[in-house]
C-alpha positions in Angstrom: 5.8 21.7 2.0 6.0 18.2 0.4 3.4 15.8 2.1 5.6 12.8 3.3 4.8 9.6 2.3 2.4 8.3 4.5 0.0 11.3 4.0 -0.2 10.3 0.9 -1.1 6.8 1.8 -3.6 8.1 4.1 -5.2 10.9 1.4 -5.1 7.4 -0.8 -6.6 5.0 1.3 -9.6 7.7 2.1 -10.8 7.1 -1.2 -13.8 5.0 -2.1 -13.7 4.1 -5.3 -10.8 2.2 -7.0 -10.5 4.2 -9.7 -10.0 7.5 -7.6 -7.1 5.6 -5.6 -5.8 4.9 -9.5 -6.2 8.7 -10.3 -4.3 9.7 -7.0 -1.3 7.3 -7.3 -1.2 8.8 -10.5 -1.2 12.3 -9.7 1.1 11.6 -6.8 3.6 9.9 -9.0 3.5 7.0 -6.4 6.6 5.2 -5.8 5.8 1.7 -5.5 8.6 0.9 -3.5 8.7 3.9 -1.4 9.0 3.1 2.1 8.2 4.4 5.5 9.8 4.7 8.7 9.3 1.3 9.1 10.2 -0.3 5.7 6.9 -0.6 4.5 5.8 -0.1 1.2 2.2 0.9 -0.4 1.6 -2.4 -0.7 2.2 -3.6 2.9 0.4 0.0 3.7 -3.0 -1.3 1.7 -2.6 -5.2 3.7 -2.6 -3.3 7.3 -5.4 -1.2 5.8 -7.4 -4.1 4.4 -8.1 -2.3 1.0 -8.5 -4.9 -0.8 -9.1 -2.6 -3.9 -5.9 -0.6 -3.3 -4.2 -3.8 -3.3 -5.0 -4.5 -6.6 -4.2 -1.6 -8.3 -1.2 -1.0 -7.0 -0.2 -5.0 -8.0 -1.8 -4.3 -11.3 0.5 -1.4 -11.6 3.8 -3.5 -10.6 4.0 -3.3 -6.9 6.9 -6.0 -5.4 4.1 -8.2 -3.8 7.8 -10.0 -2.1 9.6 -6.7 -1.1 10.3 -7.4 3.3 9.6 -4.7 5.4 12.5 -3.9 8.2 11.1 -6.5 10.1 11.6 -9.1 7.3 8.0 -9.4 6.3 6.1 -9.4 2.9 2.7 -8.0 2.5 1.5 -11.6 2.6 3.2 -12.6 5.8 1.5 -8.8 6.9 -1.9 -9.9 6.3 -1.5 -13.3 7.8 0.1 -11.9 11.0 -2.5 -9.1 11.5 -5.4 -11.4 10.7 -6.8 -9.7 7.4 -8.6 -12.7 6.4 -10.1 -10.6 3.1 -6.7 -10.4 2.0 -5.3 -13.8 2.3 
């Protein structure tokens, strides 16, 4: 059985040190503009998670930090609208 996208955000996001997340996403062969049910990419995933460290690797590594969600949001406009003030 293939683990669907957002378990492997969530097996990702567990992690506690950056370069374990780098490792996975790796492993995983992370597409970085993937999306969910919802439109949402790893990126916008990492915002609603306030992982700052994901967030970095993942921009590091080429994410879209402009790619709109199905609700016509960036990860930026994310992190403003859920509050994540360690973000912005």
């Amino acid at each position: 059985m293939k683990e669907s996208y957002q378990d492997i955000l969530d097996f990702i996001n567990k992690k506690k040190k950056s370069s374990d997340k780098k490792y996975w996403i790796e492993q995983f062969k992370l597409d970085l503009e993937e999306v969910d049910c919802c439109g949402r990419t790893a990126l916008q995933y990492a915002v609603y998670n306030n992982d700052v460290e994901l967030l970095e690797i993942l921009i590091k590594s080429g994410a879209k930090i402009d790619a709109k969600d199905d609700f016509g949001l960036t990860p930026l406009q994310r992190a403003v609208f859920w509050n994540v003030l360690e973000v912005t």
